[in-house]
N, C-alpha and C positions, 0 to 999 in steps of 0.2 A: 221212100223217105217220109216222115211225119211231118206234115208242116202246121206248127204252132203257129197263129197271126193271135196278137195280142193289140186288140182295140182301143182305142182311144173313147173316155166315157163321155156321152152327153148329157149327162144329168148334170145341173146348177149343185155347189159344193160338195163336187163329187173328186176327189183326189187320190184315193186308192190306186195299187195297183195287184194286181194280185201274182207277178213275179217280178222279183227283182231285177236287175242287170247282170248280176252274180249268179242268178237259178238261167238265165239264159242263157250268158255263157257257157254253166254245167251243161243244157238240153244238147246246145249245137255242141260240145264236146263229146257227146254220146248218139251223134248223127243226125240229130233234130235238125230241120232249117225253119227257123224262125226271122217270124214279119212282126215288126213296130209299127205300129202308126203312131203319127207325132203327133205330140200334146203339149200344149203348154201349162196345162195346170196337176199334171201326173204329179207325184208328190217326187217322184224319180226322172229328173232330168233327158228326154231323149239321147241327148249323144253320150249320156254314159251306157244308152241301150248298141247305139253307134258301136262306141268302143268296144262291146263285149263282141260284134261283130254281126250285130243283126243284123238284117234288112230296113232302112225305115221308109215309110209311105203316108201321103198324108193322113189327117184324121178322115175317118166315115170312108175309106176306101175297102171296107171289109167289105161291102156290097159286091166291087168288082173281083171279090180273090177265089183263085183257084179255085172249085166243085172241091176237091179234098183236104182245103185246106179245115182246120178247128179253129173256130173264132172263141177268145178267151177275154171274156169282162168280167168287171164286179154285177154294177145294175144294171137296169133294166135297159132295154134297146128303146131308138125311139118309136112314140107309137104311132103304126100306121097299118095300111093294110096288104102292106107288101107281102107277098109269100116268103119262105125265110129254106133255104135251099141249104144251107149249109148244118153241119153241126157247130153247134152252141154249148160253150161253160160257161154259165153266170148262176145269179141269184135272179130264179125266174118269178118266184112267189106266182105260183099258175097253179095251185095242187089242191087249196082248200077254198075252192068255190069262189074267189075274189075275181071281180067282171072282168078285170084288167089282164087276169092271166088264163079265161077261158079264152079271148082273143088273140093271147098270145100261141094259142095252143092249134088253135085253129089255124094260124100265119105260121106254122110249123106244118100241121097236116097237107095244108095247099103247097107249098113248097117241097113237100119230101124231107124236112131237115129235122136233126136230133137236137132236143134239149139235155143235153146232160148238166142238172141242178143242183150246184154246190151245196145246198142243205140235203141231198138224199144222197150223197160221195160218201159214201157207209162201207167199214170193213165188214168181215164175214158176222160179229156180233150184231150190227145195224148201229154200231158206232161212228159217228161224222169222224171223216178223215181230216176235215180243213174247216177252221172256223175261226172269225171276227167275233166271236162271244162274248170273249172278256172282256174286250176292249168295248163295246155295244155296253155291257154292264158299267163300266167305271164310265161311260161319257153318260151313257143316260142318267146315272146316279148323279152324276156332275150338274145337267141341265136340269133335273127335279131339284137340286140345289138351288140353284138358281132362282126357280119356280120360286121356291117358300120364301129367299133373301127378297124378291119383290113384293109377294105379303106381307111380311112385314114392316116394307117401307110402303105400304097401301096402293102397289102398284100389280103390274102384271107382266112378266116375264120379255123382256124384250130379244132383239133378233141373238141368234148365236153368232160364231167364227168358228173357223180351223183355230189350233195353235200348233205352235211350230215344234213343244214335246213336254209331255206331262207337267213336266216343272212350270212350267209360266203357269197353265190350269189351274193347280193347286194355289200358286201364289195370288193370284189374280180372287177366285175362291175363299181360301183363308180373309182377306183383307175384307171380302164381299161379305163374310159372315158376320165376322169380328166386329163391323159399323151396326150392324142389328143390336149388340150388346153381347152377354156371354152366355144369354140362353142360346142354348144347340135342340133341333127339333131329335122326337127318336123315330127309327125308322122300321119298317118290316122289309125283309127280301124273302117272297119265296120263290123257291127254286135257288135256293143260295150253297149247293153241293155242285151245282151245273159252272159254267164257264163263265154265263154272263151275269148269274146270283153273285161267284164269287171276284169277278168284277167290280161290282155294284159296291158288294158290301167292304171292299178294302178301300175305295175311293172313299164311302162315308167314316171309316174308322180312319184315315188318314188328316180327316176335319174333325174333330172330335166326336161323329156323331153317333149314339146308343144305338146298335143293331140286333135289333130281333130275328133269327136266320129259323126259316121254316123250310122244309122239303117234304120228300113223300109224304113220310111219316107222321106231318103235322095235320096235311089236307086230305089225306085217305079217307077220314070219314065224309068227307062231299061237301061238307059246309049243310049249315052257312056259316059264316066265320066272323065274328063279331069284333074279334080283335084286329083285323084288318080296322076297321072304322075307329078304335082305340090308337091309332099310331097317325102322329104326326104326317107321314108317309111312305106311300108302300111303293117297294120296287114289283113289277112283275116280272119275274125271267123264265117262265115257261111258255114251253109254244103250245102254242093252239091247236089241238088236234083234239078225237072225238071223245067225249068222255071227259072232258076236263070239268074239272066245278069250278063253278062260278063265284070268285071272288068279291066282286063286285055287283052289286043286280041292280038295277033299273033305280030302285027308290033308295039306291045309295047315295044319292044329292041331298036326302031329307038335315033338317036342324041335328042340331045332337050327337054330333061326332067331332072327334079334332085329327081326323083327315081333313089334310088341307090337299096334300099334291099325290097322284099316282103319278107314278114313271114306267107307264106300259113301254119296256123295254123291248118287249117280246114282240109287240106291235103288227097285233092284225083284227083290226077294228071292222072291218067288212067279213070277216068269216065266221060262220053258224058257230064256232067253238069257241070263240071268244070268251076268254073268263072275267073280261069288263065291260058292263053293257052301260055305262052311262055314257059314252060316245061312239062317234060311227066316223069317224075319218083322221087320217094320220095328219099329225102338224110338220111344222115346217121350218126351216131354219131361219125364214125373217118373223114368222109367228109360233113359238114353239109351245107354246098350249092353247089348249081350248078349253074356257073357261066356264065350267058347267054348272054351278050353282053360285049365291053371291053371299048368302047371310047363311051358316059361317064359308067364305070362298071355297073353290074346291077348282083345282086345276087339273086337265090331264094332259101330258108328257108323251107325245106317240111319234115320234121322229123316226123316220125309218131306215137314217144311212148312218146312224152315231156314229160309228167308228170312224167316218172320216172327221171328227172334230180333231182327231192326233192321226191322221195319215200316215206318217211316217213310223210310228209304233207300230200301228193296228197294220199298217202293207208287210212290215216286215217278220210280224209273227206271222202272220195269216199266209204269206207267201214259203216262209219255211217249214207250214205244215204241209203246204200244198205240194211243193218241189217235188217228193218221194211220189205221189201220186200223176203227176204228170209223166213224169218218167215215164209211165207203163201207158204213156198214150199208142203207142204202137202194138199195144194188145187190148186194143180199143173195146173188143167185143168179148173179154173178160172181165173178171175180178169188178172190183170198184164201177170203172165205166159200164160194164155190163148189167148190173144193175141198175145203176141210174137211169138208162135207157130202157131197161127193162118198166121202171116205174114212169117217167114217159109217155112209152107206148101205151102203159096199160088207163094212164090217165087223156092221152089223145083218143083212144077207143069210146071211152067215155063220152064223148061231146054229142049235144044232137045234130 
């Protein structure tokens, strides 16, 4: 029998969950026996995980569970240097060179245990199975909002919240804009044919705000790209992988542009591929920029859990792509998961 344990996250305003009460019931209807650990800030109630008929057990009991069971999170575990014995689903961010996830890689090797990493959960194309994109696009786009309505009241962007579903955002948003006056900043998305581009840019067309949409086909020639510094502000919704051009370089702090806010969406500020180089660490949701030059300001946006600012959205798409994929956890060593572990292995081989 497969046993799905579904952990409880330790990360501060982390509320996600990545299956519902309803995708659990489905699994144990199809023989799964599934573990809950209780939570009280899952955006999903335990005992409606009760009622579907799980198992539940405290939080951080995944340490003690069965050798075969699969421990299933959003983020990251906490860090330590425990050996890690078990297979793992989450979002490891361990693949492109970031300190934090060569350690995590290594607390896999010592332990014997498999990372299978929901950003490499690829069908036979090398297309993600299951993703938080969108919703990562429309919340980042939300908090770069945010950013500029404090420049203009001469201040700097204060702490975020969850909210409880798009509606209040926008409202809250709209009114937040509205008090600046009736100039709307314009914005650039690239990557805005992707998930979290087209994210991005329906949250800022929903505020009235001009969107510039670039994709491949804009940044193929490598830059440098001077119309980035021409916009108000820019979303970035591409990941960082080898070969990216650099959006943003070094001496993009200088006078002379009316970029005020990037919304490093994509947000991987510690890795060589980085296409924004005027910062070097993600923010946070009691400080969610970092404020990189002053005369004219320039903020950057690199939050790296967005989606949980609408939990309840973002869990419940993100858990209906995932549902079909889970399924086939009982052909563990195929399709989907075979891969993933495939990429893994060949990334724990790597270490010194």
């Amino acid at each position: 029998m497969t046993h799905l344990w579904i952990r409880a996250e330790s990360r501060p305003n982390e509320d996600r969950a990545g299956i519902t009460p309803e995708g659990a019931a489905d699994l144990m209807a199809r023989g799964f026996a599934v573990t809950v650990e209780d939570s009280p800030t899952r955006v999903f109630p335990t005992d409606a995980y009760a009622r579907a008929g799980a198992t539940i057990v405290p939080a951080a009991s995944w340490t003690t569970a069965p050798d075969d069971a699969i421990v299933l999170g959003v983020k990251e575990l906490p860090a330590d240097d425990t050996p890690l014995r078990h297979r793992h689903i989450m979002f490891g961010h361990a693949y492109k060179g970031q300190p934090e996830g060569q350690a995590l890689l290594r607390r896999f090797r010592e332990g014997g245990g498999v990372l299978y990493d929901l950003e490499y959960l690829t069908d036979d194309n090398g297309r993600r199975l299951a993703a938080f994109g969108y919703w990562a696009g429309y919340a980042g786009a939300a908090v770069t909002l945010k950013a500029w309505v404090a420049q203009q009241r001469g201040g700097i962007c204060g702490p975020i919240h969850a909210y409880a579903d798009r509606a209040l955002l926008l409202d809250e948003l709209r009114a937040q804009m509205d008090a600046t006056g009736r100039h709307r900043p314009h914005a650039l998305v690239i990557g805005a044919k992707g998930r979290v581009g087209s994210g991005a840019a329906d949250l800022l067309v929903e505020l009235g705000v001009a969107v510039t949409r670039w994709d491949m086909a804009e940044t193929a020639h490598g830059g440098p790209f001077p119309e980035v510094m021409a916009h108000d502000l820019f979303i970035n919704a591409i990941l960082a992988r080898p070969g990216a051009p650099v959006f943003v370089p070094r001496d993009g702090v200088a006078p002379g542009r009316a970029l005020r806010v990037i919304g490093d969406v994509a947000c991987d500020p510690v890795s060589d591929f980085s296409p924004i180089k005027v910062y070097d660490r993600v923010t946070t949701w009691s400080q969610p920029v970092l404020r990189v030059a002053d005369l004219p300001p320039l903020d950057v946006m690199a939050i790296d859990n967005l989606p949980s600012m609408l939990p309840r959205e973002s869990s419940v798409d993100f858990a209906r792509q995932l549902l079909p994929v889970l399924a086939c956890l009982d052909r563990i060593d195929h399709g989907a998961w075979g891969r993933a572990a495939a990429v893994f292995r060949d990334h724990a081989n790597r270490l010194d």
